[in-house]
C-alpha positions as CSV (number, residue, x, y, z in Angstrom):
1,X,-20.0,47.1,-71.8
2,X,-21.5,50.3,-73.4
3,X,-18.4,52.7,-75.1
4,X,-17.5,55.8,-72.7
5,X,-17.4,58.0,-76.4
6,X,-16.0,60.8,-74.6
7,X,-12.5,59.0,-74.5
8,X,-12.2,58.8,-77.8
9,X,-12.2,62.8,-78.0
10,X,-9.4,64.8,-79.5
11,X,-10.4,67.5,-77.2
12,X,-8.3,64.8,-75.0
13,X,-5.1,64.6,-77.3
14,X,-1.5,65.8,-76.4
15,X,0.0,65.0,-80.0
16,X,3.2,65.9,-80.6
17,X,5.2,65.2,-77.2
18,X,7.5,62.2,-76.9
19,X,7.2,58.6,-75.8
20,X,6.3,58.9,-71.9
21,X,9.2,58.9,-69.4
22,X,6.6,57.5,-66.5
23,X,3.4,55.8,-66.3
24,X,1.0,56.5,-63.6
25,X,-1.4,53.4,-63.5
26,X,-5.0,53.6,-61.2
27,X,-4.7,49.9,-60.0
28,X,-8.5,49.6,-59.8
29,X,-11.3,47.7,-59.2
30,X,-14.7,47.8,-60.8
31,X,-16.5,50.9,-59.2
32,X,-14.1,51.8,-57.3
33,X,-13.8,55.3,-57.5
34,X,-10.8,55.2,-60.9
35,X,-12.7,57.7,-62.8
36,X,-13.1,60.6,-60.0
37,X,-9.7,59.6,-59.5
38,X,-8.3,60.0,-63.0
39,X,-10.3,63.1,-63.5
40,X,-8.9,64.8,-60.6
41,X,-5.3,63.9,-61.7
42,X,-5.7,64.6,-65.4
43,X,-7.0,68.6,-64.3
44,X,-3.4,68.9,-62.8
45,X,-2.2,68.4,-66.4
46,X,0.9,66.7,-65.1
47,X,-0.7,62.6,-65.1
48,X,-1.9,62.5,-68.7
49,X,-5.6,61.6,-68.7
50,X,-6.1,58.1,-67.0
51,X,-8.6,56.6,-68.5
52,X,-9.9,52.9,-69.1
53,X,-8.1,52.2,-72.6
54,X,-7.4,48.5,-71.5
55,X,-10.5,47.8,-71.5
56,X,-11.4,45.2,-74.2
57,X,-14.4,47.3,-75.5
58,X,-12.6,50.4,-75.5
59,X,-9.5,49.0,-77.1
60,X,-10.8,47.5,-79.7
61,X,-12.4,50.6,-80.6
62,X,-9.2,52.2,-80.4
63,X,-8.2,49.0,-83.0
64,X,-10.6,50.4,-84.9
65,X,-10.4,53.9,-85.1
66,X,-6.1,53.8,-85.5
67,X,-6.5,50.8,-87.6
68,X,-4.0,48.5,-85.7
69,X,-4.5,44.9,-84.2
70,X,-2.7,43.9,-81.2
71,X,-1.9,45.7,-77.8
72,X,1.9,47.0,-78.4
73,X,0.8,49.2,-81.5
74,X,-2.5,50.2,-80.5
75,X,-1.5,51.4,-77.1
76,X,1.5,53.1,-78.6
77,X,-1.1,55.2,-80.6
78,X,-2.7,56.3,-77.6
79,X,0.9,56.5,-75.5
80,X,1.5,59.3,-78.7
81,X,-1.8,60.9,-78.0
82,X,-2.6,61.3,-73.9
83,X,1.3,62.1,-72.8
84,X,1.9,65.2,-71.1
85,X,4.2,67.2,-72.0
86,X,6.2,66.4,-68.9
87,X,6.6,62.6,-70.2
88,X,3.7,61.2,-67.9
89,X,0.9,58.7,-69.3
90,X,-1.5,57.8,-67.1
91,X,-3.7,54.5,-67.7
92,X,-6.7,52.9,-65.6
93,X,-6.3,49.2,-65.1
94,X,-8.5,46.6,-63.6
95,X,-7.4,43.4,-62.4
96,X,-9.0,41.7,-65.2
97,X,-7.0,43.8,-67.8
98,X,-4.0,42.7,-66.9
99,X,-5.1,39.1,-67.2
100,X,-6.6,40.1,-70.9
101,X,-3.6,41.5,-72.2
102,X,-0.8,39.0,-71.4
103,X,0.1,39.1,-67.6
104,X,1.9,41.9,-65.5
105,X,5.5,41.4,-66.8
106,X,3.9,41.7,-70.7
107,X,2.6,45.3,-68.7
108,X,5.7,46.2,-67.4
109,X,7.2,46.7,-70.9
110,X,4.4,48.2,-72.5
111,X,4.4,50.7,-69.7
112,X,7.2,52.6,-68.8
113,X,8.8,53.1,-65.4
114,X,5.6,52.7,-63.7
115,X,4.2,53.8,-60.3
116,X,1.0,51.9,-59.4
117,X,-1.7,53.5,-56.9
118,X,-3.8,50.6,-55.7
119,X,-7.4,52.1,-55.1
120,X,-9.8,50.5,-53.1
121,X,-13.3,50.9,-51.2
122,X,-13.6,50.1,-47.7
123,X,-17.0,49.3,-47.9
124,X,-16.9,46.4,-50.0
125,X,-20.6,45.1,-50.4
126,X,-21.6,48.6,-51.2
127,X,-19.1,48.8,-54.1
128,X,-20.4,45.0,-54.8
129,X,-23.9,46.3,-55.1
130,X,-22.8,49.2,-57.0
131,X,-21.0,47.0,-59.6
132,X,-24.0,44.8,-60.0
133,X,-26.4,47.7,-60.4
134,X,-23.9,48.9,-63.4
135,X,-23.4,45.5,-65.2
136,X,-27.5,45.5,-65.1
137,X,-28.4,49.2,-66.6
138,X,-24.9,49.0,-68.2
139,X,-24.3,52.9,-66.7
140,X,-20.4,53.0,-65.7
141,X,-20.0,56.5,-65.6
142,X,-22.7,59.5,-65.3
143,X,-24.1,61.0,-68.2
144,X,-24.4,57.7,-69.8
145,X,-27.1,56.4,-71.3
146,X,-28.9,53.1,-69.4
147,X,-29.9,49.8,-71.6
148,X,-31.9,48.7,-68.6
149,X,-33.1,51.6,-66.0
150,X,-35.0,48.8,-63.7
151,X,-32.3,47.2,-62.4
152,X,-33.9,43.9,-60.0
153,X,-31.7,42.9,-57.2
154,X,-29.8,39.4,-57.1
155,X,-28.8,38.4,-54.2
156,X,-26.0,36.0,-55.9
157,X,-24.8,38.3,-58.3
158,X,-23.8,41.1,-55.4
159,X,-22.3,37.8,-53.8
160,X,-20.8,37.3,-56.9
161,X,-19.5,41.0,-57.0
162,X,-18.0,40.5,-53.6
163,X,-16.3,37.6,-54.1
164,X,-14.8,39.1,-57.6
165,X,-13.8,42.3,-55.5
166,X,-11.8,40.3,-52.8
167,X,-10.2,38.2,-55.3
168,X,-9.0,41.8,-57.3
169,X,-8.0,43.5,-54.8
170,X,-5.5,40.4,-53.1
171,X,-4.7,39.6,-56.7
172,X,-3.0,43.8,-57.4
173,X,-1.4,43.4,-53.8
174,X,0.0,40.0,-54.3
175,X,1.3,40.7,-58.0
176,X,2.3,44.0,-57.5
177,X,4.4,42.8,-54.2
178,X,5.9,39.6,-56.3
179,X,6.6,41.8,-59.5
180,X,8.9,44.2,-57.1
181,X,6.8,47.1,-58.9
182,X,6.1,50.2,-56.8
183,X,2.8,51.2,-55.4
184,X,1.1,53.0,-53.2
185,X,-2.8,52.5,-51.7
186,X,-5.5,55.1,-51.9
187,X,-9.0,54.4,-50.6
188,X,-12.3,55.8,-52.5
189,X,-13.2,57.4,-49.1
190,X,-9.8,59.5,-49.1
191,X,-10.4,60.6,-53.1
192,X,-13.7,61.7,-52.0
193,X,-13.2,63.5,-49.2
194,X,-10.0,65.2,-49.9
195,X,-8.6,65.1,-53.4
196,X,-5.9,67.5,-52.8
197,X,-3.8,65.5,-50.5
198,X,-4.7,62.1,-52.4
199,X,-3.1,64.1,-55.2
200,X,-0.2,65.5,-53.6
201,X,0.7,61.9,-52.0
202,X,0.1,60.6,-55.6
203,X,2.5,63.1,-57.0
204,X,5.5,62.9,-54.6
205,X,5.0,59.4,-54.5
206,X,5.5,58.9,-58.1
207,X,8.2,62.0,-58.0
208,X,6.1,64.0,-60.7
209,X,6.1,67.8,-59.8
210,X,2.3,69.2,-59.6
211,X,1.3,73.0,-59.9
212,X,-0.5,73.6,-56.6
213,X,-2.9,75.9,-58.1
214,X,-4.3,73.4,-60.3
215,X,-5.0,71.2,-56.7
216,X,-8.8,71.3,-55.8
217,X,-11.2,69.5,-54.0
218,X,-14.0,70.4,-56.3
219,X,-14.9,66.9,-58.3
220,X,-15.2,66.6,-61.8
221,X,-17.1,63.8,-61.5
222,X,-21.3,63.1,-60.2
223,X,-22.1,60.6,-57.4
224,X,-24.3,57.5,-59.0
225,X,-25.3,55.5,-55.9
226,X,-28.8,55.9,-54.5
227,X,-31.4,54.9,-52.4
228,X,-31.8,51.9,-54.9
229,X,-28.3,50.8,-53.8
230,X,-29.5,52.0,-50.2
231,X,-31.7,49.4,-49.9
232,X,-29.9,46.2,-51.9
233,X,-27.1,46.6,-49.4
234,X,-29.4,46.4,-46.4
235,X,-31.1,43.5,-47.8
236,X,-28.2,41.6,-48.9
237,X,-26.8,42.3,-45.4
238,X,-30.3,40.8,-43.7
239,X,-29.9,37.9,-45.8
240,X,-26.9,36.5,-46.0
241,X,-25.8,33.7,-44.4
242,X,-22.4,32.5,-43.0
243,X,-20.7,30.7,-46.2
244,X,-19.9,27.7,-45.7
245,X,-17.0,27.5,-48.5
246,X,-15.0,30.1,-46.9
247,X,-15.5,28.7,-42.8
248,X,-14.0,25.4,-44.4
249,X,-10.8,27.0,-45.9
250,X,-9.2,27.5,-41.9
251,X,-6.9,29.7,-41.1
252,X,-8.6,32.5,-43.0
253,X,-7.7,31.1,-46.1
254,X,-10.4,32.8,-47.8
255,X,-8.6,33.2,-51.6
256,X,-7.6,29.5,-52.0
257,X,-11.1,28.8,-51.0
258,X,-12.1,31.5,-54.3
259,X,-9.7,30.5,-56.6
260,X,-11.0,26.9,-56.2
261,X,-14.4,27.9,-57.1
262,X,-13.4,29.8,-59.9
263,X,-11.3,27.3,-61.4
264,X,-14.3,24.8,-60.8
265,X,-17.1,27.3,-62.7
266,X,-13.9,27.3,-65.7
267,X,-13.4,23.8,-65.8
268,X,-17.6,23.3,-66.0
269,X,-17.5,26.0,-68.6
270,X,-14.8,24.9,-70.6
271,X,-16.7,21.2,-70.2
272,X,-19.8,22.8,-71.9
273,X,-17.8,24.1,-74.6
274,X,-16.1,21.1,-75.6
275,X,-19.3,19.3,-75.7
276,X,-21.1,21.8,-77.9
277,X,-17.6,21.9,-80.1
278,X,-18.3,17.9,-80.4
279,X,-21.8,18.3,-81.0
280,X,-21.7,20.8,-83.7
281,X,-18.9,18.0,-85.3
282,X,-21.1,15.2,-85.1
283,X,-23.6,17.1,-86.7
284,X,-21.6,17.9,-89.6
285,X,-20.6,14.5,-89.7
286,X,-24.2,12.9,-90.1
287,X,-25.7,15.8,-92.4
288,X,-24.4,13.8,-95.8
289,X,-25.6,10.4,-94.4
290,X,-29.0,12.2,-93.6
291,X,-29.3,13.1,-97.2
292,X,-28.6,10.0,-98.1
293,X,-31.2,8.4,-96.3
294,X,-34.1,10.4,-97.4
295,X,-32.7,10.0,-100.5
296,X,-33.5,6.0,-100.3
297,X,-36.7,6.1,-98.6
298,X,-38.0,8.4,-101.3
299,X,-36.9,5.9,-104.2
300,X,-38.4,3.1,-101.8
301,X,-41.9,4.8,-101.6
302,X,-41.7,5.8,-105.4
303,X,-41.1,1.3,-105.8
304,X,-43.7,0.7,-103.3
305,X,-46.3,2.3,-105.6
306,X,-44.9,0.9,-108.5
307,X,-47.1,-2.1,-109.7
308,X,-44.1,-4.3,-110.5
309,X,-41.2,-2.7,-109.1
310,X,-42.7,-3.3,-105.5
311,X,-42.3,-6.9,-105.8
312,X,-38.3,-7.1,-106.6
313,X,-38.2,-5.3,-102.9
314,X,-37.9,-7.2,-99.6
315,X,-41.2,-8.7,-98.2
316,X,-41.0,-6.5,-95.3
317,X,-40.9,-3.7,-96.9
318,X,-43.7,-4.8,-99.2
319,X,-45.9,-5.2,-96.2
320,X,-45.4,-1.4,-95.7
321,X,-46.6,-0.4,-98.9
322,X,-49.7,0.4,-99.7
323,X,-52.5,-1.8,-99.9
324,X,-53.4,-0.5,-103.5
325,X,-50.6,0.5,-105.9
326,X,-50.7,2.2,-108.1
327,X,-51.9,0.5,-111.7
């Protein structure tokens, strides 16, 4: 993933306040609306500026730009840096985040007192084909600049992206519900339609006071999608078929049947790796007897055109000599 360099702006820095009081984290999913989101909230100047500094690209160039290693201090430099001066931090997080840096209870204490807004897309296979379009020309956000701008559509990677998607968003419900940690949901649709009372709800659900004159539904942000992403979702729509792996699970058991999959495609993975570990061993192993043995067939052809020398070796291998040694 391509670096968002405008995060890493000291236009964006609140130094000088205290450790936050409250965190407000954008429970996200991969286009999913976070950014207009955090945009919208960070204009109040009363949520920080929620951006994506989990992110495992981003924050190792945060590593690298505060000189730290490891997720407590690092974040603790950027805690010191996006606060506002009412206490609040606000963070992105995407599913995948949380897995990268230690689980939800590692979160919880790295994150104080916070109030998570789960945000998700109702139409799911256009946020699918919207995430695969971005992994493709590696454009997240607009303004930035594309590694591939002729994207081809893959059927199985937007299935891929859907599947991914419905796993996410079960996987913040179900750990945000088991962690006992608050939350509220927000849909793309609402944030885009009417950002003042996503904003309010936001607010007096995390019980953070909001100037209403800084409440607008003007975006900050520029729609990406297309007729390009028009037409993958029709055609993924005309060809798909009914999957077999989720009719098969019963009783709508659709994330056991994911999980298993996923598990499956890790174990094959980690299988490939091991064998490639072994490999690259074996090969170690053998190098010095390799050298060895060209070592002994080079004295063995130097004797074999040696006039006398050639007869002290084995009659089979005197049958491979030459026919005329050298005199």
């Amino acid at each position: 993933m391509a670096l968002y360099t405008d995060q890493f702006s000291s236009n964006h820095d609140t130094p000088g306040n205290a450790p936050p009081t409250k965190t407000l984290v954008i429970a996200s999913t991969g286009r999913s609306g976070s950014h207009m989101l955090g945009h919208a909230l960070h204009r109040t100047g009363a949520f920080g500026y929620p951006l994506e500094y989990a992110n495992p690209t981003n924050f190792t160039e945060w590593e690298r730009r505060f000189d730290t290693s490891g997720v407590e201090d690092t974040l603790h430099e950027i805690q010191n840096r996006r606060t506002a001066p009412n206490g609040v931090f606000g963070i992105k997080l995407h599913y995948s985040h949380v897995r990268h840096h230690g689980g939800i209870r590692r979160i919880e204490r790295l994150l104080p007192n916070a109030h998570y807004v789960i945000l998700t897309r109702k139409d799911l296979v256009r946020q699918a084909v919207s995430l695969a379009v971005a992994r493709q020309t590696g454009v997240w956000i607009s303004g930035m600049e594309a590694r591939n701008s002729n994207p081809t559509y893959d059927f199985d990677q937007i299935n891929h992206c859907l599947r991914e998607l419905v796993l996410d968003n079960a996987s913040w419900r179900y750990t945000l519900e088991a962690a006992a940690l608050p939350y509220i949901e927000v849909s793309f649709d609402e944030v885009k339609n009417d950002l003042v009372d996503v904003v309010g709800r936001i607010a007096k659900f995390a019980g953070i006071d909001v100037d209403a004159s800084s409440l607008t539904n003007e975006h900050a942000t520029k729609k990406q999608g297309n007729e390009l992403n028009d037409s993958w979702v029709n055609r993924f729509l005309d060809e798909y078929e009914e999957d077999q792996l989720i009719t098969r699970s019963g009783n709508g058991d659709v994330m056991r049947a994911l999980e298993t999959e996923l598990e499956a495609k890790q174990g094959k993975l980690a299988a490939v790796k091991q064998q490639l570990a072994e490999a690259k061993r074996l090969n170690a192993e053998l190098k010095p007897a390799r050298k060895q043995l060209d070592k002994i067939e080079r004295s063995v052809e130097k004797a074999l055109r040696h006039p006398i020398r050639r007869w002290f070796l084995p009659k089979s291998l005197r049958q491979t000599g030459p026919a005329n040694p050298t005199k």
